[in-house]
C-alpha angles and dihedrals in degrees: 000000000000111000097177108101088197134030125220108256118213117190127219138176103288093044102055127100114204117195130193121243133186124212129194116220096190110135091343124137122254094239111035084047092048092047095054093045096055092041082049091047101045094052106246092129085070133091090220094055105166113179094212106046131057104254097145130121119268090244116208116200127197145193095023099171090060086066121134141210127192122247123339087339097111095067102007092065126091124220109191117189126157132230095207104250128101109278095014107124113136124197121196140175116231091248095056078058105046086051090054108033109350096193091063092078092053095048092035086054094047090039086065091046096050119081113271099237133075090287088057087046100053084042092054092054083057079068112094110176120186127183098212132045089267129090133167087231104100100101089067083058096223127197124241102237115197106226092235089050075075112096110189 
């Protein structure tokens, strides 16, 4: 006889429903922005969580360049990345960036929070960052998500 009144549910591939979302960056802080996109991206937020397979959300993020960060940060912090070659190492301030590519500090920021393996890296192309209000997404009809809708 089966005692158990519910089964555990595992997604895969061919059971998730992913859905778009659009976020607004505009006055939010780095970090908090960056933690709920990953959480979002990842697929926490989600009663079918599954660790091994992408069931997370296609995020959308906007207006990159109105990003904040608390205190000095903006030009005290130091972003190192390498070009490869020997002595290339480059360090940057997150200014020096946002007045280059803005959407870099955003997906420089998610990229830390995702997992560092090919699961973290198929998450990570669910990830779309624009400077400005306007985005080619519309024909996935996302939904505008507050960043406080957003329960970790």
């Amino acid at each position: 006889m089966d005692t158990l009144s519910y089964k555990t549910v595992s997604a895969n591939k061919a059971t998730v429903r992913k859905e778009w979302i659009v976020i607004d960056a505009n006055d939010e802080i780095l970090g908090r922005l960056a933690s709920k996109v990953a959480y979002v991206l990842r697929g926490k937020h989600k009663t079918n969580f599954t660790p091994h397979v992408d069931c997370g959300d296609n995020v959308i993020v906007i207006n990159a360049e109105k990003i904040k960060l608390s205190g000095k940060k903006m030009e005290d912090r130091q972003i190192f990345r390498h070009t490869g070659h020997p002595g290339g190492q480059r360090i940057e301030s997150p200014a020096s960036m946002i007045a280059k590519k803005p959407a870099s500090v955003i997906e420089h920021a998610v990229r830390g929070m995702l997992p560092k393996n090919r699961l973290g890296s198929d998450l990570f192309r669910n990830l779309y960052v624009y400077a400005g209000e306007n985005h080619p997404h519309e024909a996935q009809q996302p939904k505008s998500v507050k960043l406080t809708d957003i329960k970790e």
